[in-house]
C-alpha positions as CSV (number, residue, x, y, z in Angstrom):
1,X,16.1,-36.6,-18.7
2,X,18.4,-35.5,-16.0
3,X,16.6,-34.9,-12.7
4,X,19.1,-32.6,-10.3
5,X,17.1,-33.3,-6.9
6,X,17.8,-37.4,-7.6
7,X,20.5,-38.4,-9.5
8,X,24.1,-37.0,-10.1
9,X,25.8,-36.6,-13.5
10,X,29.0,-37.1,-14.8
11,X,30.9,-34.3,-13.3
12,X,28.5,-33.4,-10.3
13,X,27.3,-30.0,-9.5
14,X,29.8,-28.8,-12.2
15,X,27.9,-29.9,-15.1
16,X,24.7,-28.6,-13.4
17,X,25.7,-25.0,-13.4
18,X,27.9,-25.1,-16.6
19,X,25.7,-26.6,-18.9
20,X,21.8,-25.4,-19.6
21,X,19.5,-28.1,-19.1
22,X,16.5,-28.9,-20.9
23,X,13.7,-27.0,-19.6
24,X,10.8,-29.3,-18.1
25,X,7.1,-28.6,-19.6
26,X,4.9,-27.0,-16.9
27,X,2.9,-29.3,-14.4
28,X,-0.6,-28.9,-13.0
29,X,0.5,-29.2,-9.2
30,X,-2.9,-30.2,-8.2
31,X,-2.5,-33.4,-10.3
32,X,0.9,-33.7,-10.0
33,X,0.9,-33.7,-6.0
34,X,-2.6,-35.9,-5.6
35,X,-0.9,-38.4,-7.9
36,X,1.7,-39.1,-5.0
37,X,4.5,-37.7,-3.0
38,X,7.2,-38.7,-1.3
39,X,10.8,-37.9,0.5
40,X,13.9,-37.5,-2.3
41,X,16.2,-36.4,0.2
42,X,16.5,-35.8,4.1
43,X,19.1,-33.0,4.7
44,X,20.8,-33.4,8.6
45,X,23.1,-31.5,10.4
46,X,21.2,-28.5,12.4
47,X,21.8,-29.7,16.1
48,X,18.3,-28.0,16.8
49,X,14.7,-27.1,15.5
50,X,14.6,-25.7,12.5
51,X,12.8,-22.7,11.6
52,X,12.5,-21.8,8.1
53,X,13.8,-23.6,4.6
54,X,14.5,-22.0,1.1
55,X,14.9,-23.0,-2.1
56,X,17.0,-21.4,-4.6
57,X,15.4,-19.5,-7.9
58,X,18.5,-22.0,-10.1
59,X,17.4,-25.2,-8.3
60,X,20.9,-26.2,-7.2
61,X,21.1,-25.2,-3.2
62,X,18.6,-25.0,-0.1
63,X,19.2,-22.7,2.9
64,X,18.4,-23.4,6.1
65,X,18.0,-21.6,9.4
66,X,17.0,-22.6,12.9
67,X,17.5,-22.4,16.6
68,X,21.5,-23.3,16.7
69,X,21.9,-19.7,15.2
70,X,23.9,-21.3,11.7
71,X,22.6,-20.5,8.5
72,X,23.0,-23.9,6.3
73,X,23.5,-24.0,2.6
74,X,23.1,-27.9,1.1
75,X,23.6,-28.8,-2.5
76,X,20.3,-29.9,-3.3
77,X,21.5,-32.6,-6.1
78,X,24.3,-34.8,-3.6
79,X,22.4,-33.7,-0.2
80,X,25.9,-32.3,0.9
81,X,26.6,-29.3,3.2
82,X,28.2,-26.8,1.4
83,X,28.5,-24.0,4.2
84,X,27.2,-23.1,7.8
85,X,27.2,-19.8,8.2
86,X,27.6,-18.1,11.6
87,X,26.8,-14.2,12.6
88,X,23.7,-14.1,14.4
89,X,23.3,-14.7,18.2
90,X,19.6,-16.0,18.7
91,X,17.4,-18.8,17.0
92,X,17.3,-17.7,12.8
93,X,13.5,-17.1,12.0
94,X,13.0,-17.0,8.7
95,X,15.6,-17.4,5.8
96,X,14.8,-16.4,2.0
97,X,16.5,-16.0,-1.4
98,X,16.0,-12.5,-3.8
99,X,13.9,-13.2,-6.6
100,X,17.5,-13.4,-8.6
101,X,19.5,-15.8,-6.3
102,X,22.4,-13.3,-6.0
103,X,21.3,-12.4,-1.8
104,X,19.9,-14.4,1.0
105,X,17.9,-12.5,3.8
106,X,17.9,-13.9,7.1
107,X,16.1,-12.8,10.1
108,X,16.5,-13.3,13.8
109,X,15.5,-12.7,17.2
110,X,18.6,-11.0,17.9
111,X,16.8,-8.0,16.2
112,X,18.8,-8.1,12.8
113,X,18.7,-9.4,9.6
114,X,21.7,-10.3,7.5
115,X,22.1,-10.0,4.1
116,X,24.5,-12.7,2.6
117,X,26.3,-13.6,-0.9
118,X,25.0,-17.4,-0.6
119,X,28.2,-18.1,-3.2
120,X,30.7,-16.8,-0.7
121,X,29.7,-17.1,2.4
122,X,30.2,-13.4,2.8
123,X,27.7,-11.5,4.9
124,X,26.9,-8.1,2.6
125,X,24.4,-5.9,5.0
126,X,23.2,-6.1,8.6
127,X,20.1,-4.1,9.0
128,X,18.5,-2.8,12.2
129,X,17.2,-0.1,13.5
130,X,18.0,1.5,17.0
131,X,14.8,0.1,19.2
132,X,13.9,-3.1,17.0
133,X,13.2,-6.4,18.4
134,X,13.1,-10.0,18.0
135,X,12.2,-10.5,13.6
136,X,10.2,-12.8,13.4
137,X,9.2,-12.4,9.4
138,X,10.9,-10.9,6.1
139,X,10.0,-10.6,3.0
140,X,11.2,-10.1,-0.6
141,X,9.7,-7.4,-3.0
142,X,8.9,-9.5,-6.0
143,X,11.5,-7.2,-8.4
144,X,13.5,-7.9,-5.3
145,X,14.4,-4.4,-4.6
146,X,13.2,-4.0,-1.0
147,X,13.0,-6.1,1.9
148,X,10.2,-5.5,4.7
149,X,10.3,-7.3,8.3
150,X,8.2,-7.5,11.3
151,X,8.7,-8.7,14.8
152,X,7.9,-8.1,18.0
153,X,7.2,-4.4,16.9
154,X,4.4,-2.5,15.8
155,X,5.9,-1.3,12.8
156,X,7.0,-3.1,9.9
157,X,10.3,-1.2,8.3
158,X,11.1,-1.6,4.6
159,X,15.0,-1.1,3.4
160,X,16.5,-0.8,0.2
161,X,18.5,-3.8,-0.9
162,X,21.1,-2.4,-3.0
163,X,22.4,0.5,-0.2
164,X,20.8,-0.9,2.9
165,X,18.8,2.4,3.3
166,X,15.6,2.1,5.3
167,X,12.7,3.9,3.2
168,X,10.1,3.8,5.5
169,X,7.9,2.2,8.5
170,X,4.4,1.4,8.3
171,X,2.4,1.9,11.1
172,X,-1.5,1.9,11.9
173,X,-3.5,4.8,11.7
174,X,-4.8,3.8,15.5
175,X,-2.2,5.7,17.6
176,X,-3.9,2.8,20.6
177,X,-3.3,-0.1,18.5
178,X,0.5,-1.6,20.2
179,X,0.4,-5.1,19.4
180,X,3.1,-6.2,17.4
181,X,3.3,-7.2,13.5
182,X,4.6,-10.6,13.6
183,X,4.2,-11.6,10.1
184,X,4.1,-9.9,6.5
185,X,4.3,-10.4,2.8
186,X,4.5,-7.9,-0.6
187,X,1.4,-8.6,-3.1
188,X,2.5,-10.2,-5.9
189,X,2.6,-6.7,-7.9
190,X,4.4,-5.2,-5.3
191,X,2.1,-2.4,-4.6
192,X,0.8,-3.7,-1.6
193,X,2.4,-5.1,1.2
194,X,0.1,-7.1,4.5
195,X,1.0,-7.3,8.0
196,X,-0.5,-9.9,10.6
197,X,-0.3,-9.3,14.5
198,X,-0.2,-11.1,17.5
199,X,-3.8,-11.3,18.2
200,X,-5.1,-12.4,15.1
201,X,-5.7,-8.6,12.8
202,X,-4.7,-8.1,9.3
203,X,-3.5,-4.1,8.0
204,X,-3.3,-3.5,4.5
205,X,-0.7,-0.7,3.7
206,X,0.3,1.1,0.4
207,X,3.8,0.2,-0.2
208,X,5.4,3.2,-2.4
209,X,4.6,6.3,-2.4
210,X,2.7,6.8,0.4
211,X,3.1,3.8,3.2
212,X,-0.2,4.4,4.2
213,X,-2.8,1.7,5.8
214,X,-5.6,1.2,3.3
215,X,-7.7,-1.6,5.3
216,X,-7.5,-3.3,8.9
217,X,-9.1,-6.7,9.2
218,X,-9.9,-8.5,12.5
219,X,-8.9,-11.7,10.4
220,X,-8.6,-14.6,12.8
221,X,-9.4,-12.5,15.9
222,X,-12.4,-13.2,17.9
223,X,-13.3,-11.0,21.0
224,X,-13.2,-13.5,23.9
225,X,-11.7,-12.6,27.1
226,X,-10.3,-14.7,29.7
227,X,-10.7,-14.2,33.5
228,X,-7.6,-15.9,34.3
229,X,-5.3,-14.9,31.6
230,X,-4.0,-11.4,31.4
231,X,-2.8,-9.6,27.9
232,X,0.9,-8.4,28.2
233,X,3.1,-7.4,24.8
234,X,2.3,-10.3,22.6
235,X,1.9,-12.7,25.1
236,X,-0.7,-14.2,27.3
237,X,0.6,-14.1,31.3
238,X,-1.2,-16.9,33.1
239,X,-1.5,-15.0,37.0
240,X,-1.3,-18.3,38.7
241,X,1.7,-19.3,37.4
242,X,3.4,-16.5,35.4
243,X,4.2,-18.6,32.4
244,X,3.6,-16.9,29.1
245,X,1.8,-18.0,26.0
246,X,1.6,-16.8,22.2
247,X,-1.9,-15.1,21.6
248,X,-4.2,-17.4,20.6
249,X,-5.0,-16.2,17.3
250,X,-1.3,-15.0,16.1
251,X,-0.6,-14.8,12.6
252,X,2.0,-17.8,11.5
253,X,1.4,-17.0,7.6
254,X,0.8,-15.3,4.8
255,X,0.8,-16.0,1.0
256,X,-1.0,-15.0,-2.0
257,X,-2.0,-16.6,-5.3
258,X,0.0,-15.9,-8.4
259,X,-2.7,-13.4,-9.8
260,X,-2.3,-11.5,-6.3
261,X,-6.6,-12.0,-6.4
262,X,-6.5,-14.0,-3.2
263,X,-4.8,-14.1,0.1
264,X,-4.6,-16.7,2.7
265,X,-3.4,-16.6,6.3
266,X,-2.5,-19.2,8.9
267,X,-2.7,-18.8,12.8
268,X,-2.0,-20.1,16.0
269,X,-6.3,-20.9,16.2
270,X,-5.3,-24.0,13.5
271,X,-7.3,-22.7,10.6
272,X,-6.9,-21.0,7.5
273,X,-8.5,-18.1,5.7
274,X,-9.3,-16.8,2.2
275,X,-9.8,-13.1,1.4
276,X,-10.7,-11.3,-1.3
277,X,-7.6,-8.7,-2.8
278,X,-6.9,-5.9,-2.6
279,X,-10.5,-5.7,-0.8
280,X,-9.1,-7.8,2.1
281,X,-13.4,-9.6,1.7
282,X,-12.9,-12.6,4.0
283,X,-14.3,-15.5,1.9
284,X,-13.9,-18.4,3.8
285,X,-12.5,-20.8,6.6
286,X,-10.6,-23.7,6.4
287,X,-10.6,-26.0,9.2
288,X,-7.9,-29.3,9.2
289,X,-4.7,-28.8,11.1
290,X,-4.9,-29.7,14.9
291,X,-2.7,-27.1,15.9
292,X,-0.9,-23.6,14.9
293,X,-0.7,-22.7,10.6
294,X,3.2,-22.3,10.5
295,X,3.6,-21.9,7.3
296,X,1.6,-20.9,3.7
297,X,2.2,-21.5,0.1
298,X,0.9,-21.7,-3.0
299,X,2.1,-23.4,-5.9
300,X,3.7,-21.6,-9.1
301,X,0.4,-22.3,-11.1
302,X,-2.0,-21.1,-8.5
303,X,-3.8,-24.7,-8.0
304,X,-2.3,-26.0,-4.7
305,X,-2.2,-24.7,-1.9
306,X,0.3,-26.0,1.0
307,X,0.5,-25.4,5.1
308,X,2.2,-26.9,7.3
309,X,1.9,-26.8,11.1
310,X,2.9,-27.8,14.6
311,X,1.0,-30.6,14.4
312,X,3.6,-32.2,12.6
313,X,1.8,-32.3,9.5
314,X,2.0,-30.9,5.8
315,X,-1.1,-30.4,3.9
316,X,-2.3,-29.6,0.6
317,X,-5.8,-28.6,-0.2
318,X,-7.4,-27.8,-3.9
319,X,-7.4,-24.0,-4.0
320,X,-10.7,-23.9,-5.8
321,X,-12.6,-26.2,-3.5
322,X,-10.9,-26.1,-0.6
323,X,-10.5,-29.9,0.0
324,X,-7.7,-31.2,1.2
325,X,-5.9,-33.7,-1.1
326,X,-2.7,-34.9,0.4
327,X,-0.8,-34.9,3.9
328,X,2.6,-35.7,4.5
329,X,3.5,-36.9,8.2
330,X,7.4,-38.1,8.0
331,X,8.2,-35.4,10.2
332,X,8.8,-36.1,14.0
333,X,8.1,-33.1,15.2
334,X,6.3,-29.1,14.8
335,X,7.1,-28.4,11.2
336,X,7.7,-24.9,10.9
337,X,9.0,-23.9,7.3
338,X,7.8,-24.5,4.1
339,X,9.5,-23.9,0.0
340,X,8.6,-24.5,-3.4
341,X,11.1,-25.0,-6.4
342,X,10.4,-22.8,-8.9
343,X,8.9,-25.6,-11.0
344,X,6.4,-26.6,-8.2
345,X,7.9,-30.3,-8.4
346,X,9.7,-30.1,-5.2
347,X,8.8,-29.1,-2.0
348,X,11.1,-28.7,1.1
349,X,10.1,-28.6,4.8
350,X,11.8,-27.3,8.1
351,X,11.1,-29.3,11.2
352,X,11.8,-29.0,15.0
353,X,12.5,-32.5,14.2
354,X,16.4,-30.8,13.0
355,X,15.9,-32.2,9.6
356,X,14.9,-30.8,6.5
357,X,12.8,-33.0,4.0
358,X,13.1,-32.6,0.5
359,X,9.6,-34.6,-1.4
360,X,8.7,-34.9,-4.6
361,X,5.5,-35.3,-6.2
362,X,4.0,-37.6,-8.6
363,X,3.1,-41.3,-8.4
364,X,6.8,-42.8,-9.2
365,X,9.0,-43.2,-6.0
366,X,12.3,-44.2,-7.5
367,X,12.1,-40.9,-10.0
């Protein structure tokens, strides 16, 4: 059986997109990934880090983003660059595809996001509001109507794909409460959409009709001041010196299971939690990277779940114990993005490294 991500067949890409192939049966990720992994392909050209990686919903292209401002489409089959993109003026945060293939969402610190036909080149929207700032996360509806981002903001603003109308911004019912919402994700029904801030709290908000906050959780937050360090818009100040850091328990992640029953978040403390949805129960901690939880996902049958953080590393850990089953450490540097194929038999990975890693699962290498 043809395998797109390894081989090429007669014709190329042609024959990939012309011709339906066979559909492969479903795979249990969990023994599909413990029975091995490794790189199919190592995609180079970003002359930077790179910040986020996407796969597309047909299989046949991966977008890439990073800190040399290009947005980088690669035909996944031949590992060729297909376009680089160019419209935004600071590092590319985060980069996704609509649940149809048809956009791709990028978001940026130079407080927009584009909306782009990935077949053309073409960019389609630009959305931003008056007094936004550096995005740091979007994310799809799953019918792929909306889009939500958050940043260094409060707020998180939802828009309307098809117009580019912005529907509404959720905000915290504590008028006191400015730290910003630096990551977020819909539910898998869509109802429901999360924020995570800068120090570490999670707000649950009603997505349509109402917008409203229905639970705040201190999540990874702990209450431990610091003589020497002072609090200032996102960032710790050190007075001696002036040099700023990240809060120590910022939110790097957020992803659900398919069944929307479970949610986990990454942060900047290195571990992992588990709630309880739409309930927001914490249920437990997992404790295995050595430094910030970049990235968070779980694979299409609900069994693996995958993280990858600035410690270099990729993990994958048993969603129903918890145990870690595989790491994957051919990156050289923070890895900061993370993307399943559809299928769950491919995984791509975004490092500051400038490459992005394409692996496969499953015990036979030359597959």
């Amino acid at each position: 059986m043809h395998d797109p991500y390894t081989s090429s067949p007669p014709g190329g890409l042609a024959r990939l997109t012309e011709v339906p192939q066979p559909a492969l049966p479903p795979i249990d990720a969990l023994e599909y990934w413990n029975a091995g992994a490794h790189v199919a392909r190592t995609f180079r050209g970003h002359s930077h880090g790179v910040w986020d990686v996407a796969l597309s919903p047909d299989g046949v292209t991966l977008a890439s983003v990073g800190a040399d401002r290009f947005v980088r489409i690669w035909e996944i089959e031949t590992g060729r660059l297909l376009k680089s993109l160019k419209g935004h003026t600071s590092d590319i945060r985060q980069v996704e595809f609509s649940p149809d293939g048809h956009t791709l969402a990028t978001g940026s610190e130079d407080r927009t996001i584009r909306l782009w036909n990935p077949h053309t080149g073409e960019t389609t929207r630009l959305l931003f509001t008056q007094y936004d700032h550096a995005v740091c996360s979007i994310s799809f509806s799953p019918d792929g109507l909306m889009l939500a981002r958050a940043g260094q903001n409060k707020d998180i603003k939802i828009w309307e794909i098809a117009t580019g109308t912005e529907l509404m911004t959720l905000l915290g019912k504590d008028q006191y409460d400015h730290h910003w919402t630096v990551c977020t994700a819909f539910s898998p029904d869509g109802l429901h959409l999360v924020g995570g801030s800068d120090i570490g709290k999670l707000k649950l908000y009603e997505v349509l009709p109402s917008g409203e906050e229905k639970r705040v959780h201190n999540g990874h937050w702990r209450d431990e001041p610091n003589d020497e360090e002072t609090e200032y818009r996102g960032f710790f100040v050190d007075e001696h010196g002036g040099f700023q850091k990240p809060m120590e328990y910022w939110i790097g992640s957020i992803a659900f299971t398919p069944d929307g029953r479970t949610m986990m978040t990454g942060s900047r403390d290195a571990s992992i939690k588990y709630f309880a949805m739409p309930d927001m129960k914490e249920l437990h901690t997992v404790k295995g990277h050595a430094e910030w939880v970049r990235g968070l996902l779980v694979s299409p049958d609900g069994k693996l779940l995958v993280s990858c953080s600035d410690d270099h590393t990729i993990k994958m850990w048993d969603m129903q114990t918890r145990r870690q089953v595989r790491v994957l450490t051919d990156h050289r540097g923070p890895v900061r993005g993370i993307a399943f194929s559809p299928d769950g038999r491919y995984l791509a990975s975004a490092s500051w490294d400038r490459t992005v890693k394409l692996w496969k699962g499953g015990g036979d290498a030359e597959a």
